[in-house]
Each structure stands twice: as structure tokens, then as C-alpha cells.
C-alpha positions in Angstrom: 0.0 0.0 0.0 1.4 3.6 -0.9 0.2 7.4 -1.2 1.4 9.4 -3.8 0.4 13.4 -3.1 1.8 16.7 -3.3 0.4 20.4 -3.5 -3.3 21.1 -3.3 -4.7 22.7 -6.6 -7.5 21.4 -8.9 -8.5 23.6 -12.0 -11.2 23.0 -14.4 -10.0 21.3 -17.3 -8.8 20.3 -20.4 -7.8 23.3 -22.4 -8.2 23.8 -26.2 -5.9 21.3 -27.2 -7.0 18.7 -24.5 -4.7 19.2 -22.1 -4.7 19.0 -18.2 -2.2 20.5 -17.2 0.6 19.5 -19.5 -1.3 15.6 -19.6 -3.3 14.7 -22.8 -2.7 16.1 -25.7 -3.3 14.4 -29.7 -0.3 12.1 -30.3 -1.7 10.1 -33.1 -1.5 9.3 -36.6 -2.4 12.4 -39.2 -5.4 10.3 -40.6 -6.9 10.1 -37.3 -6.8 14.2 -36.6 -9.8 15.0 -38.8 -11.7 12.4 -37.1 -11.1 13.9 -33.9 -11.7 17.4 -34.4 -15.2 16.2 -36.1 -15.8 14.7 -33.2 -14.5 16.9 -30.8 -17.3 19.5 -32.3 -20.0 16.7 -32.5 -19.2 16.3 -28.8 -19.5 19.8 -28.4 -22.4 20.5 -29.8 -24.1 17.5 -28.3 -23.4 18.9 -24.9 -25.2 21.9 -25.7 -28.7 20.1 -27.0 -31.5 19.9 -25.0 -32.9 17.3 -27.6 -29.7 15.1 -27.1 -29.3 15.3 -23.3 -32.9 14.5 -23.0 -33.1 11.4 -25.1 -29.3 10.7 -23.1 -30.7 10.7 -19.9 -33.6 8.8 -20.9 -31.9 6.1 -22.1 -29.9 6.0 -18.3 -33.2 6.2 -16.7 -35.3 3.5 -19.0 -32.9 1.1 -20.2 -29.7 1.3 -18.0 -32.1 1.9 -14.5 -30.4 5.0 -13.2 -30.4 6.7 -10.6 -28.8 4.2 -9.0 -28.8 4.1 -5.1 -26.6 5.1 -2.4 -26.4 1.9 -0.1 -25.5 1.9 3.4 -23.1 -1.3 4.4 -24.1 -1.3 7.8 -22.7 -4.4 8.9 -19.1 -4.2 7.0 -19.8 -0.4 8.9 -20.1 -2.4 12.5 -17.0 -4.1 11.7 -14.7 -1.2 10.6 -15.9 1.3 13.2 -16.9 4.0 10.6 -19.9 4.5 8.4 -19.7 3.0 4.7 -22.1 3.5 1.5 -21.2 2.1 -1.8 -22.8 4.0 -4.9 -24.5 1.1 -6.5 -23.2 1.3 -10.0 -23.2 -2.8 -10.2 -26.9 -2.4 -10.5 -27.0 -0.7 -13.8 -28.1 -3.0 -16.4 -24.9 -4.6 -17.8 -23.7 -5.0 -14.4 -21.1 -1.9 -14.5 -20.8 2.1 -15.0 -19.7 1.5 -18.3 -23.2 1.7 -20.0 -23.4 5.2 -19.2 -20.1 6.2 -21.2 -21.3 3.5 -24.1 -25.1 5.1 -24.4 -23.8 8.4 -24.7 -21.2 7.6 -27.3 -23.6 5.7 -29.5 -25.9 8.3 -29.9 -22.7 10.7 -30.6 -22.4 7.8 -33.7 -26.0 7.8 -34.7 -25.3 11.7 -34.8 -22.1 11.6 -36.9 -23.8 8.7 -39.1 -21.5 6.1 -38.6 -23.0 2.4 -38.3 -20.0 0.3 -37.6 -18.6 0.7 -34.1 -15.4 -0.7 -32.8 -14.4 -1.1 -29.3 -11.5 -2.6 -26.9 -12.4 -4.2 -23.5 -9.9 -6.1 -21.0 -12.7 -7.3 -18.1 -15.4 -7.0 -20.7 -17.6 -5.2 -19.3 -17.2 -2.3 -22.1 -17.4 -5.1 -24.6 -20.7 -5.9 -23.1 -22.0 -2.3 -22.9 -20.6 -1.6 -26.3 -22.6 -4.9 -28.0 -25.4 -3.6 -25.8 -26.1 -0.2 -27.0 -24.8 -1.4 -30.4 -27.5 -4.2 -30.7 -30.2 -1.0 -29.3 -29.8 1.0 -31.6 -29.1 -1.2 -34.8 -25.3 -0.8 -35.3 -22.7 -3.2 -35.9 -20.1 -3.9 -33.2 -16.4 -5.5 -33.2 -14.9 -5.9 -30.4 -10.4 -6.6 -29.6 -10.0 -8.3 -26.4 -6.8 -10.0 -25.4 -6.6 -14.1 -25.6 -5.8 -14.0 -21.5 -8.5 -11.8 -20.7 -11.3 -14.1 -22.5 -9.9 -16.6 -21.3 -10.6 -15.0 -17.4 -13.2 -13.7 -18.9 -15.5 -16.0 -20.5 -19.3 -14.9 -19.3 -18.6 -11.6 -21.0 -16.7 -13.2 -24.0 -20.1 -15.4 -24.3 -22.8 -12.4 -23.6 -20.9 -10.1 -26.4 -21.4 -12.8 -29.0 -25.2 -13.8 -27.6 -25.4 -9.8 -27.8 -24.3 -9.7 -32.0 -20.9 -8.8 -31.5 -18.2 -9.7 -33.4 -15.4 -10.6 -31.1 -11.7 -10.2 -32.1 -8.9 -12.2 -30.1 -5.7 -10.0 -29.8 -2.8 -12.6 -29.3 0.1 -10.4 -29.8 2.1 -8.3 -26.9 0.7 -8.8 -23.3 -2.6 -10.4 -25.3 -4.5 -8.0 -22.4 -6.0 -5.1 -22.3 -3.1 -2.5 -23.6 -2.5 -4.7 -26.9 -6.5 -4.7 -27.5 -6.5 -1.3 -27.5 -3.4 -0.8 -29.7 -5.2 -3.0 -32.1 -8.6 -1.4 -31.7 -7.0 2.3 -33.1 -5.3 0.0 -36.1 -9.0 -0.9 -36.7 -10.3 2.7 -36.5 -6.9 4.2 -38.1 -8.2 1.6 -41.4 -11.6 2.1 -41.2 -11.7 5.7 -40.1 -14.8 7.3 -42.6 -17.3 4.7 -41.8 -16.0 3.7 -38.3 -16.4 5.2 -34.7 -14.3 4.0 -32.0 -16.2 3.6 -29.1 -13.5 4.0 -26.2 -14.5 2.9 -22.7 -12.2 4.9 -20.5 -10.5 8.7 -19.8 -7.6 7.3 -22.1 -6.7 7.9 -25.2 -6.5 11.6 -27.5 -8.8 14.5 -26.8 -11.6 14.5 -26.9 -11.9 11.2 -25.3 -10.3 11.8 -22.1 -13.1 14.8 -21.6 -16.1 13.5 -23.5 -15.6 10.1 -21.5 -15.1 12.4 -18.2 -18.7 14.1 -19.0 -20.8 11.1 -19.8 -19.7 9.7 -16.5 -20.2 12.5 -14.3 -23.9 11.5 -13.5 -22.1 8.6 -11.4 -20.4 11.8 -8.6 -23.8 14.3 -9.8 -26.2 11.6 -8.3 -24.0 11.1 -5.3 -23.4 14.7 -4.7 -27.6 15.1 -4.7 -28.2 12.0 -2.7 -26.0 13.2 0.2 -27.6 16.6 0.0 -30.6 15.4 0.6 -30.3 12.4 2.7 -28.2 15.0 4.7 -24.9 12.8 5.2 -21.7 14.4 6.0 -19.5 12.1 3.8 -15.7 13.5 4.8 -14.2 10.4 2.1 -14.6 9.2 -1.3 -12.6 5.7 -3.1 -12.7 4.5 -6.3 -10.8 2.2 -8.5 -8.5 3.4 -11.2 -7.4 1.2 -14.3 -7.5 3.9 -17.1 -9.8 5.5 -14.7 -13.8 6.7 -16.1 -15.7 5.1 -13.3 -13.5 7.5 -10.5 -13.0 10.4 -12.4 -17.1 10.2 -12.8 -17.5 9.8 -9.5 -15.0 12.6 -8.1 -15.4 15.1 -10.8 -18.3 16.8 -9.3 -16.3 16.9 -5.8 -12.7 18.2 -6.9 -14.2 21.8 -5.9 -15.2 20.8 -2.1 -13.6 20.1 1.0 -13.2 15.9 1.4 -10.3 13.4 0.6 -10.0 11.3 -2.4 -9.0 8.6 -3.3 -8.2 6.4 -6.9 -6.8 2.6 -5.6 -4.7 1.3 -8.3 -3.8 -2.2 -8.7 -0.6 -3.3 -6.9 -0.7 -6.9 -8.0 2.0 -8.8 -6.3 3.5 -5.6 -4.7 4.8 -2.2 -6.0 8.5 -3.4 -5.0 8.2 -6.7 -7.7 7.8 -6.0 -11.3 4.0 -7.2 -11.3 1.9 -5.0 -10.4 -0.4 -2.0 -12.7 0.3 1.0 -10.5 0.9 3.6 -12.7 0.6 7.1 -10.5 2.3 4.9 -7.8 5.0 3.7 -9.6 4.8 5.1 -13.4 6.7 8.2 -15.0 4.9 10.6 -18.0 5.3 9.5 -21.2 3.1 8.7 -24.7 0.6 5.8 -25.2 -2.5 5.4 -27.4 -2.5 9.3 -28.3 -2.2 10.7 -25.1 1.1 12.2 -22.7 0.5 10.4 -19.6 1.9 8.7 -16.5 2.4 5.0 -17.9 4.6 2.0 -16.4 7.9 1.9 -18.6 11.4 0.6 -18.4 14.6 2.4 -18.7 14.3 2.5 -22.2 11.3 4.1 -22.4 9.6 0.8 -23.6 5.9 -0.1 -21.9 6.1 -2.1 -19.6 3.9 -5.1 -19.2 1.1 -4.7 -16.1 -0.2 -7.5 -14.0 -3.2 -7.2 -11.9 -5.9 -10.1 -10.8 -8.5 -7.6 -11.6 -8.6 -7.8 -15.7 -10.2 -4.1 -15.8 -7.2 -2.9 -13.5 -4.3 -4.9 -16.0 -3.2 -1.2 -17.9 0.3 0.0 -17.7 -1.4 3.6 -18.2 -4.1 5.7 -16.7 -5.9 8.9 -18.2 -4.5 12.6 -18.0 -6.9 14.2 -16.1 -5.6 11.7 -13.1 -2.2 12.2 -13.6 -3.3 16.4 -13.6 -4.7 15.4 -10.1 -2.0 13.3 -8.8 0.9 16.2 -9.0 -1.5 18.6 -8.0 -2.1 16.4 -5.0 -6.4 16.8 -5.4 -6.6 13.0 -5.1 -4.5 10.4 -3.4 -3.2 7.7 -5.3 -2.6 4.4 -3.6 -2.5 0.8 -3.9 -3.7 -2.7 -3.0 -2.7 -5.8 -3.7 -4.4 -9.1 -5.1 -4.8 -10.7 -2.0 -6.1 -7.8 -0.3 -8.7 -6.9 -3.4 -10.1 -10.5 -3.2 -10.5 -10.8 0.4 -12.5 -7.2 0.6 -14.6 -9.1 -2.3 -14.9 -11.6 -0.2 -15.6 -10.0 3.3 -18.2 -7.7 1.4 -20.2 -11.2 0.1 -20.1 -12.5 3.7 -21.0 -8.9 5.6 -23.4 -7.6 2.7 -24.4 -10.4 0.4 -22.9 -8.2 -2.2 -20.5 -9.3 -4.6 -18.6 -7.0 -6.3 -15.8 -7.2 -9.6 -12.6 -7.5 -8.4 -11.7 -3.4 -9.9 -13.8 -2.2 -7.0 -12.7 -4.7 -4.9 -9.4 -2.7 -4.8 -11.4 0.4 -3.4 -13.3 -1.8 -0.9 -9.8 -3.7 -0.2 -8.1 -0.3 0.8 -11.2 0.5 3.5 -8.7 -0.9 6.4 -6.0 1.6 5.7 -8.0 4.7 6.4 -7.1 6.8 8.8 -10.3 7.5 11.4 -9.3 10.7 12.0 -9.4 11.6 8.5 -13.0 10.4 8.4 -13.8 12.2 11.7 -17.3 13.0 11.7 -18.2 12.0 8.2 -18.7 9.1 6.5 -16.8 7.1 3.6 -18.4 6.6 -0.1 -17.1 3.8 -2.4 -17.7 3.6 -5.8 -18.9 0.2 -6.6 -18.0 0.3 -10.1 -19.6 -3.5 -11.4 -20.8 -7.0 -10.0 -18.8 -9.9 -9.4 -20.6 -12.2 -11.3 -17.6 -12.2 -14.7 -14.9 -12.4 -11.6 -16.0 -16.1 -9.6 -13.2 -18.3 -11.9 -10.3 -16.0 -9.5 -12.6 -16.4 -6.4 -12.7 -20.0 -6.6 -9.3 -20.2 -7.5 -8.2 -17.1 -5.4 
């Protein structure tokens, strides 16, 4: 377990150009930059329609099920000594936060006209969102996942395909999540005029980083209302961070007010071995999949491989907004290891008869770490990103 912070200063961003701070950025092919701007202003002008937000947030309400609730664990509360709610994101039809992000980008492709969508996914829960908005609204999907991660993955490999989706094993590189991706933007790159690349996390070139930002913000907005009017003084909020969308949705609409943070990365076998996916723990800046960010590399400047029992968490980078808020010292970056993600999963089925994916296990797993005096008062919100239900192979064998 480690905390990385430094200074306190959060500005609203990205700029222009998509940066945070001097994260982000465009760092891809030329054939892709007119594709991006287009859809930067799509984005843009999206935003600003009342017709679009409306039929956005009726597809949350009707087909995902939000709002969802904000749960109070009372006995996992009994046992740490401090009041707990989890933000119920595992109950959003899919079975993870990642429908929001894939309902709002689909209708960004109906907008732009494009019919084929193509995707990446390393737990497969995006995978299963993507071939789930995509079989909605009539579009075709294809999906690059890594061999390894459909092989710990199978239930999700199964639903995509039950769902329509073409699914694409990657078997070059790490065959996980970071070589799916690369082969996802080769996909796009090829295909660029009648393709849309539906990215699933706050990685990548602007706009993504942003646009993905936004259409998970409703995770921290609900929050932020529900504790308003439920009165609860919550002093501490956790989430997971892999590439990051599902805790930069939920902290976004709290970087302006006055309670700690913090994003739980993935420290696999331990920070101090070479196996582990904690990039603002452990990582330096540098350039992958279009974007200047903090990423796991060696001395050469080569990636280097990540390794997490959480498939969702197995990404040797993270998006730029996070690496904005881990120098400016806005959120705390720390770490938890396998073990201790898959007994919180476990302690959380026996306490709560809740069982919850092994990437927000990692939040849950760092619960015994917190300080009580940092909580005073308040109370402690997790972000229960997805269900556990694609995860029970590494229980069992955990």
C-alpha cells in the first residue's frame, strides 16, 4: 500500500488542445486528426442540445435503470468502526458504470452517421456495454480483447457474442488489455470514414479523455444530490483506477469541495516486484495510445507489461486528467494488492451479500488503511464500479 500526493490545486480542465495541465494532448496518426476534431465538435455540440441530453438521460433512466442508489453497508460499517455506502453502480443494467459512457457515445455515432462501431475491452464489461447499445440502436459492433482476458473472462466473452458482437482475439504483446487497445485504433486508423471508436475509459487523444469524463459525471452528480438530501456528511470518497472513467465520474463533481480522495490502483504482487499496474504509484509521464500520460515503462522508455488479478485494472497507463490530479495532489493515489482486493470481495459477500468485480474490490480492499481521523465526523463513499458475477473463476481459485 502507498500514497502518492503533493500540493493542493484542482482547476477545471482540459484546455483547447485537450490538455490537463501538461497531460493529454493528440499524439496520433495524421489520418486520425480529422476524425477527432469532427468529433471533438460533434461532442461539443451534443453537450449543448436539450434534444440530445434529453433522449441521453432517458436512455440512463429507462434502459440502464439509473439513478442508482446510495447503499449503506451497515454491517461491514459495525466491523470497521466508521460509516460505509457504496454508490450502487453494479446495478446498472450490464452490471457496471460503463453503459453510461457507451449510451452516450452511440448516440454521438447515430449523430455523426456512422453504423459500424469498434471497441476494446480487458474485463469485458465495455465489450458488453458496447454490444449492448450497439445491438439497441441497430449498429454493428467488433470488439479486440486480449486471448488471456477471455480466457478469465468467459461470461462476458459469451454475452458479447449472444449480444451480436463480433469478437476479435488480440494474441500479440501482453494479449490484455493495452495490446486490444493498440489494435482497436489500427482498426479505427483503417476504417476511419465509416467507423467510430467507441473507447471505454478517460484514455486515449482528446476528446476522449473529456467526452468520457462528461458522460460519466452523472455517477459523482447523483451522489453529490443524494448526500444533500439524505443529509450525510460524507468527509471520504474511493474508487478504482485502471484507465480510470468510473472514478474520475465519480470525483469530478467533488474536486471543488472540501473531502479526501482517493483512486486505488492495482498493486498486483507488490509495488517493489515488477507485477503489479500502479501507474501514478509507480509510473513516469510518457506517450501511449495518443495521449502524454503517466504509464509503467522501463529504462528505455519501452511499456512495460502490467499485471493485476483484476482484468479491468491490467493497464500500464491511466488517463491525463488523473495524472493532472496526482501532482496537483487533489486526489490520493494508492494501492492494494491481489490478496487484499479478493478478500475485501470476499468479506463484502459475507458482511453484505454483495458481490462486487474484483476493480472495485481494490477500493473496498483499501477500507482498512484509512485513517479515522481523517473520516472524523463523516462518512466514507465507495464507488462500486460493477458486479462480481464475470470475476468467480479468480474467487474460486483465489
Amino acid at each position: 500500500m502507498s500514497v502518492v500526493t503533493t500540493n493542493n490545486n484542482s482547476r477545471h480542465q482540459p484546455d483547447r488542445r485537450g490538455h490537463f495541465g501538461p497531460y493529454g494532448g493528440r499524439y496520433v496518426p495524421e489520418t486520425l486528426m480529422s476524425a477527432l476534431n469532427d468529433l471533438d465538435v460533434a461532442f461539443r455540440t451534443a453537450w449543448r442540445d436539450r434534444i440530445f441530453r434529453q433522449k441521453l438521460n432517458e436512455e440512463l433512466a429507462n434502459f440502464a435503470g439509473r439513478p442508482t442508489p446510495l447503499y449503506a453497508v451497515e454491517n461491514l460499517s459495525e466491523e470497521l468502526g466508521y460509516p460505509v455506502f457504496l454508490k450502487r453502480e453494479d446495478l446498472l443494467h450490464t452490471g457496471a458504470h460503463k453503459i453510461n459512457n457507451a449510451l452516450g457515445q452511440a448516440l454521438l455515432a447515430q449523430r455523426l452517421s456512422k453504423k459500424r462501431i469498434v471497441a476494446e475491452t480487458g474485463a469485458g464489461q465495455h465489450g458488453v456495454a458496447v454490444a449492448t447499445v450497439c445491438a439497441r440502436f441497430g449498429l454493428e459492433a467488433v470488439v479486440y480483447m486480449g486471448v488471456k482476458d477471455m480466457e478469465r473472462q468467459a461470461p462476458n466473452v459469451s454475452r458479447m457474442k449472444l449480444l451480436g458482437a463480433e469478437v476479435i482475439p488480440v494474441e500479440n504483446g501482453t494479449q490484455t488489455l493495452k495490446d486490444a487497445t493498440s489494435q482497436a485504433i489500427r482498426d479505427w486508423v483503417t476504417n476511419v470514414r465509416t467507423t467510430f471508436y467507441l473507447l471505454g475509459s478517460v484514455v486515449g487523444p482528446h476528446p476522449y479523455p473529456m467526452m468520457v469524463r462528461q458522460f460519466q459525471r452523472v455517477i459523482g452528480e447523483e451522489t453529490r444530490r443524494e448526500l444533500r438530501r439524505r443529509e450525510i456528511n460524507a468527509s471520504v470518497l474511493i474508487a478504482c483506477v485502471g484507465g480510470g472513467s468510473n472514478a474520475i465520474g465519480f470525483f469530478y463533481p467533488f474536486l471543488q469541495d472540501d473531502m479526501q480522495l482517493y483512486g486505488v490502483e492495482a498493486a498486483g504482487e507488490g509495488i517493489a516486484t515488477e507485477h503489479h499496474a500502479a501507474t501514478l504509484s509507480a509510473g513516469r509521464p510518457g506517450v501511449l495510445h495518443g495521449s502524454y500520460s503517466y504509464l509503467l515503462q522501463n529504462d528505455d522508455g519501452q511499456v512495460s507489461e502490467a499485471h493485476s488479478v483484476s482484468a479491468g485494472l491490467d493497464y500500464p497507463g491511466v488517463g491525463p486528467e488523473h495524472s493532472f490530479l496526482r501532482d496537483t495532489g487533489r486526489v490520493r493515489y494508492v494501492s492494494v494488492t491481489d490478496e487484499e482486493a479478493l478478500q475485501a470481495a470476499r468479506n463484502l459477500c459475507r458482511y453484505e451479500g454483495i458481490l462486487p468485480a474484483l476493480e472495485p474490490a481494490h477500493a473496498l480492499g483499501y477500507l482498512r488503511y484509512l485513517d479515522k481521523k481523517e473520516i472524523g465526523d463523516g462518512a466514507v463513499v465507495v464507488c462500486l464500479s460493477g458486479r462480481g458475477d464475470k470475476d468467480l473463476q479468480a474467487f474460486i481459485e483465489g
